[in-house]
N, C-alpha and C positions, 0 to 999 in steps of 0.2 A: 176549455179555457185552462191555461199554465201558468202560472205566477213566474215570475224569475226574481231570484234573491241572492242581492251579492253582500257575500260573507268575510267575512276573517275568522278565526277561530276564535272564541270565547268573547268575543266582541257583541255588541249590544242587539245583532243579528240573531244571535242565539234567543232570546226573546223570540222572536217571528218565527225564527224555526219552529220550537214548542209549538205555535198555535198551528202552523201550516200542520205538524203532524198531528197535532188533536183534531182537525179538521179533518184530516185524512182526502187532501186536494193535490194536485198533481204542482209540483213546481221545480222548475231547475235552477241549481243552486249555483252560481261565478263566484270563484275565490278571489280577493283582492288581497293581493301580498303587502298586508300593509310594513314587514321587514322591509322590502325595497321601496318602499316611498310610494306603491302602485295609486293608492288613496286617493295623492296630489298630482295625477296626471290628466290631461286632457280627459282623456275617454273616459275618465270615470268623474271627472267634473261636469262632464256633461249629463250625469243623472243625478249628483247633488252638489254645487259650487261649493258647498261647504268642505266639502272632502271628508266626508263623517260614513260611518255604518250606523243604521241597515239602510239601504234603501229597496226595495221592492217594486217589480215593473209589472205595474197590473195591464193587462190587453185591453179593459173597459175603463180606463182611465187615460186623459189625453196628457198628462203628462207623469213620471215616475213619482214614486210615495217616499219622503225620509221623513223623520223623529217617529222615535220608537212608538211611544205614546197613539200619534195620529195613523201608524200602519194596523196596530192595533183594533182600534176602535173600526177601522175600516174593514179589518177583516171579519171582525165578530158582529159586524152589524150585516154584509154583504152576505156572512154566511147562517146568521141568526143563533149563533150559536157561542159557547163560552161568554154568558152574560147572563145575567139574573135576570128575574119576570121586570115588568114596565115597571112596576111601582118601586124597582130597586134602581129607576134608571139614574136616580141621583146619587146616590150612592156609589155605583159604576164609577161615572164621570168624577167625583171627589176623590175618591181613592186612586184611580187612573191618574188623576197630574198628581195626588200629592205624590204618586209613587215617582214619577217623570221629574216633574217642578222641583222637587224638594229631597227627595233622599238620590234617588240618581246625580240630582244636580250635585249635589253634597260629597258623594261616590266621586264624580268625577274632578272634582276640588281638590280631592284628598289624594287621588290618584295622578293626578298631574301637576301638581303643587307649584314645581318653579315655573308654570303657565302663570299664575295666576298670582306673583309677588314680583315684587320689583328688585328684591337682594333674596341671597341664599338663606340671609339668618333668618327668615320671616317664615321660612318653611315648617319648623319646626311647631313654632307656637299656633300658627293655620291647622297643620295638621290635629295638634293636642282640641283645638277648639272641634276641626269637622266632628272626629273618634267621638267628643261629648255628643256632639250632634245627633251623629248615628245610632248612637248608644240612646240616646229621647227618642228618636225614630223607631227603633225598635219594639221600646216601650210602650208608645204610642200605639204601633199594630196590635204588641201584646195585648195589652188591653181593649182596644174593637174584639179583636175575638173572645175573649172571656165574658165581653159585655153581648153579642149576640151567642153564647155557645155555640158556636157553628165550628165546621173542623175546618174552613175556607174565610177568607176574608168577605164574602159577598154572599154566604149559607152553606148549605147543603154539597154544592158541588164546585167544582172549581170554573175560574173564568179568568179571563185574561189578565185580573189585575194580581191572580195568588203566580201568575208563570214569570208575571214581572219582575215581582217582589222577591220570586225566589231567586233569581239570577243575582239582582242587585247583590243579596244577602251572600251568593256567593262569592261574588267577585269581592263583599267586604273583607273577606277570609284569605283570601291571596292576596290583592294589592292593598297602597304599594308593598311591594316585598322587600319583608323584613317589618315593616311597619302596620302589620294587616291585624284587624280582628282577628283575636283567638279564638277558634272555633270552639275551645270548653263554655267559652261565655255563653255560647247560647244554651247555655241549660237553663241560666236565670227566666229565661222565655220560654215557657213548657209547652204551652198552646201555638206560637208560634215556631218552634221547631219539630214539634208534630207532624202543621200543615208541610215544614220542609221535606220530612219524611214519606208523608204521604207522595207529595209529587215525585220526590226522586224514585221512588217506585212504579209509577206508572210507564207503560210499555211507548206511549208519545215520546216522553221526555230523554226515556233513554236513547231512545235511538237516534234524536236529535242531537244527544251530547255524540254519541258514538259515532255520529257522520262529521262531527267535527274533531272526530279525535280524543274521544273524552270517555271515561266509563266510571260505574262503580257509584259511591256516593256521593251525586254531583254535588249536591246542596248541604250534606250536614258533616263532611268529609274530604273536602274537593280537593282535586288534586291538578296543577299548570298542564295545559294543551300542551302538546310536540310542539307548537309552533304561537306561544303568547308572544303576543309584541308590547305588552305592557312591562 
């Protein structure tokens, strides 16, 4: 069985990548040019009307997977793996949308701003509010991990919700540009710029950023894809 995963570079795809190479499963990746509008074309409407990334084409599923959140939970439960024992399965699932629901959604507010206001002048003070936002998000994780000492959001080792979380955190570092978290801030977060270190050193994740163009210190240092469309 082969997974197919269509991508854009630094795009919410990257996500899925990590698990697919923690998993170490076989899957081929479609580049969708989201520079030329490819997103919003037939052929790729036809595996999500939304015109969104990721989407993933499972062979045992009768129709293609999108939101990040739900490809997620489908890979780590299909392959039992990158999840914590049963009696942390709530925990999983809370931390999984808050990560989706609520600081992604936040990310994505912030990053595409005249989406979501009706005049230009409203962009400005939207954005000063999300930054607050994300900056309580932050804090927030901070402290889950201080309160379980774990070096992972979910214990001991990492699962699908610390690969989430650290992309999100990346991308709060570059976009929008000019307007991005400064990546000194994350000092104030000691525990959770750890867990970022930790991951960006692991031999999955690099090579996941590197197949998209990316190297080096993806999460506590990150540096624009050859080809962001953001």
């Amino acid at each position: 069985m082969s997974y197919t995963l269509f991508y854009s570079p630094d795009s919410a795809n990257i996500v899925v990548r990590m698990v697919l190479e923690e998993l170490a499963v076989p899957y081929e990746a479609l580049e969708v040019d989201r520079t030329q509008g490819a997103q919003r074309s037939a052929a790729f409407l036809r595996f999500n009307p939304q015109g969104l990334l990721p989407v993933l084409v499972d062979p045992a599923q009768d129709e293609p997977l999108f939101e990040t959140a739900a490809i997620l939970l489908h890979l780590a439960d299909s392959h039992q793996a990158l999840q914590p024992p049963p009696a942390a399965r709530g925990r999983l699932l809370k931390w999984l949308f808050f990560l989706s629901n609520t600081l992604h959604a936040d990310l994505r507010a912030l990053f595409y701003s005249p989406r979501y206001v009706a005049a230009d002048e409203a962009i400005a003070p939207l954005r000063t509010a999300l930054h607050r936002r994300v900056t309580e998000h932050c804090a927030l994780l901070e402290a889950e991990l201080v309160r379980h000492q774990s070096p992972y959001l979910l214990g001991a080792a990492p699962s699908i919700c610390d690969v989430y979380l650290a992309a999100c955190l990346r991308w709060a570092q570059l976009y929008p540009r000019g307007d991005a978290l400064p990546s000194a801030q994350l000092a104030q977060w000691p525990r959770l710029l750890a867990t970022l270190r930790a991951l960006e050193q692991r031999p999955a994740v690099q090579k996941a950023y590197a197949l998209e163009g990316m190297d080096g210190r993806v999460f506590t240092a990150p540096n624009y894809p050859r080809d962001a469309a953001v």
